[in-house]
Each structure stands twice: as structure tokens, then as C-alpha cells.
C-alpha positions in Angstrom: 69.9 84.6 55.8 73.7 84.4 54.4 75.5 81.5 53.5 77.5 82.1 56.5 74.2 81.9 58.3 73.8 78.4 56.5 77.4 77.4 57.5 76.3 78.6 61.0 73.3 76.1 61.4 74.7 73.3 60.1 77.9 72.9 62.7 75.6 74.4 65.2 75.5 77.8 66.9 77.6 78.4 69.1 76.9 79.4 72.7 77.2 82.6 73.5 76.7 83.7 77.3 77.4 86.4 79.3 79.7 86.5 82.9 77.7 86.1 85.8 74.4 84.6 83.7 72.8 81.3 85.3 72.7 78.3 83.1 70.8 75.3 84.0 67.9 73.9 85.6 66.6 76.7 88.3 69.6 78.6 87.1 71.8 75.9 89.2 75.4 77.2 87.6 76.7 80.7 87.5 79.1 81.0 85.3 82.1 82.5 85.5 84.7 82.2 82.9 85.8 80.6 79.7 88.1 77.4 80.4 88.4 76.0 76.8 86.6 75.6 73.2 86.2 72.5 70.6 84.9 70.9 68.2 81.9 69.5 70.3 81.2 73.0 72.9 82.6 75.1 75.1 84.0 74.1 78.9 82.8 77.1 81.7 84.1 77.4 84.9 80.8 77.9 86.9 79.5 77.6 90.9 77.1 74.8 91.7 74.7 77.0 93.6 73.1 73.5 95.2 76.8 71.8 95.9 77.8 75.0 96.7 81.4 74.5 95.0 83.0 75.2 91.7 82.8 73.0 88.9 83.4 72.8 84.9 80.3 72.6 82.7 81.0 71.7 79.0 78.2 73.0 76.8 78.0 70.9 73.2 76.8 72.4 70.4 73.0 71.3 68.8 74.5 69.4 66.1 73.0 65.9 66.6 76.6 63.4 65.9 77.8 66.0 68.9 75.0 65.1 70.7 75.1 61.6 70.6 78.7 61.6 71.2 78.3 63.3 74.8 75.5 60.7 75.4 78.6 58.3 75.1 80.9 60.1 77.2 78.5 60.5 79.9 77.7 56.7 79.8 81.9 56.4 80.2 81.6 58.5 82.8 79.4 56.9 85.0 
């Protein structure tokens, strides 16, 4: 393991994926390209495969203050 490695673990890996994979529970979103990238994650353009529509899926990275921050923004949300 390099420093950068360290670096790497502490702001959280980010997420890589592939075009085409399924993300989600019973592989619900296809994904299909990039739309943007911050500080928390990544936003994907995707296909609900159970709404049967397209939709943006933002993916935040494993670092808990991220975490807890999209807690609060899905509490806004709602």
C-alpha cells in the first residue's frame, strides 16, 4: 500500500463502473453515462428497469461526513 493508497482511503474510493453494468438492488439501474462528478460522488444517467424510465442516480463516496450529508439531503428531499 502507497501513500497515495492512504490518500485514497481516507476521501473514499471512488466509484468506478462500467457502461451497461446494473447497480442497485436486483440490478434495478442500468447505467448509462457519466452526467457529473463532486466532492460527495458521482451523478449517472441510468434506466429504472421497474419504472421503466430514465433517471439520475448520484453515487456518494464511503467517507462517513459524505454519508451523513446525503442522509440530510434525502430527508430535504422528501
Amino acid at each position: 500500500m502507497s501513500a497515495n493508497d492512504d490518500e485514497n482511503d481516507q476521501r473514499g474510493r471512488d466509484f468506478e463502473y462500467t457502461l451497461g453494468e446494473s447497480l442497485g438492488p436486483n440490478d434495478r439501474f442500468k447505467i448509462l453515462a457519466p452526467l457529473g462528478e463532486g466532492t460527495f460522488g458521482k451523478v449517472l444517467e441510468c434506466y429504472d428497469r421497474v419504472k421503466q424510465e430514465y433517471c439520475a442516480v448520484k453515487v456518494i463516496r464511503n467517507v462517513p461526513k459524505y454519508k451523513a450529508a446525503a442522509k440530510i439531503e434525502v430527508d430535504v428531499l422528501k
